[in-house]
N, C-alpha and C positions, 0 to 999 in steps of 0.2 A: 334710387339705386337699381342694377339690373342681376341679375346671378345668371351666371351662363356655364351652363354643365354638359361636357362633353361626351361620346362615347363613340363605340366602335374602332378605336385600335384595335392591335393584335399583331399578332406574328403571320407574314406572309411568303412563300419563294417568288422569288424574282421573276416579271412579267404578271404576276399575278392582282390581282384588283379589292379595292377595301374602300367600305363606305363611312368617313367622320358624318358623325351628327355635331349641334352644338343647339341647344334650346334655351332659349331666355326668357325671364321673367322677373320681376316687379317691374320697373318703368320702361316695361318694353317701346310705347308706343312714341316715346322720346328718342330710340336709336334712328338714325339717317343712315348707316353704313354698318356690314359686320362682313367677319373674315377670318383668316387664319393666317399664321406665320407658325412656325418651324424652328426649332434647335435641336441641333446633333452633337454628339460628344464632343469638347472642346472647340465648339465653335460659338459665333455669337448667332443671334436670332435672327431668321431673315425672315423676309414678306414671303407667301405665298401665293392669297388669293383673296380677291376683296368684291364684294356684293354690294354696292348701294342703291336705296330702296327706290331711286327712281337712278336711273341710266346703267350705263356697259360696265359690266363685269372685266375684272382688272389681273393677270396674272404674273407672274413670275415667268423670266425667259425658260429655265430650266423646268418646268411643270407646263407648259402651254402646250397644245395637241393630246397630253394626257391625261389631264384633272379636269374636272368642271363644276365648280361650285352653283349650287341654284340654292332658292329659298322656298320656304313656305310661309307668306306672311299671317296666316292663319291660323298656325301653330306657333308662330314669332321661331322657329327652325329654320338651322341655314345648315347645308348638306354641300360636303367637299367628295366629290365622287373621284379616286385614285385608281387608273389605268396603266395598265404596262409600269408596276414600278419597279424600282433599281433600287440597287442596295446602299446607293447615294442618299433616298428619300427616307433611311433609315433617322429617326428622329421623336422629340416631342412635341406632339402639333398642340397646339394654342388656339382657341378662336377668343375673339376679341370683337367687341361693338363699340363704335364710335355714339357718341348721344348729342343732339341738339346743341343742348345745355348738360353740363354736367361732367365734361370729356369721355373719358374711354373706361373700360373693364374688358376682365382676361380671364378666361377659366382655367380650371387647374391643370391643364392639358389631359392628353393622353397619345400613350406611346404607338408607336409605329416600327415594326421592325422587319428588313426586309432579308429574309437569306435563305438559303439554301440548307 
């Protein structure tokens, strides 16, 4: 099993910038992929941005030029860096690891709030 606990939401104004952590551990060294996705009030969950442990980094049209997700494979950390946001990207981010064997896990999110 892996537990993946997030941090860094908050409350931000618009244009302004905020850095997700998300840190995993027990069978870390079984994930091949991790990332985050997104939900906002009454909507359903969408992809934002995906990391895997070997090739190109994966984004969302609406987040691309802005966000950029990197890892640290050394801390088993994957860090969602948020640019210029909008009060669109108002939501509960999610990060989630894909595993080898074993399928997926999701942390408990944490919020993100964009206004003025």
């Amino acid at each position: 099993q892996v537990q993946l606990v997030e941090s860094g939401g908050g409350l931000v104004q618009p244009g302004g910038s905020l850095r997700l952590s998300c840190a995993a551990s027990g069978s870390s060294s079984n994930i091949y992929a991790m990332g985050w996705y997104r939900q906002a009030p009454g909507k359903q969950r969408e992809f934002v941005a995906a990391i895997p442990i070997r090739g190109n980094t994966n984004y969302a049209s609406s987040v691309k030029g802005r966000f950029t997700i990197s890892g640290d494979n050394a801390k088993n950390t994957v860090y969602l860096q948020m640019n210029s946001l909008k009060s669109e990207d108002t939501a509960v981010y999610y990060c989630y690891a894909d595993l080898v064997v074993g399928g997926s896990y999701w942390g408990q999110g944490t919020q993100v709030t964009v206004s003025s």
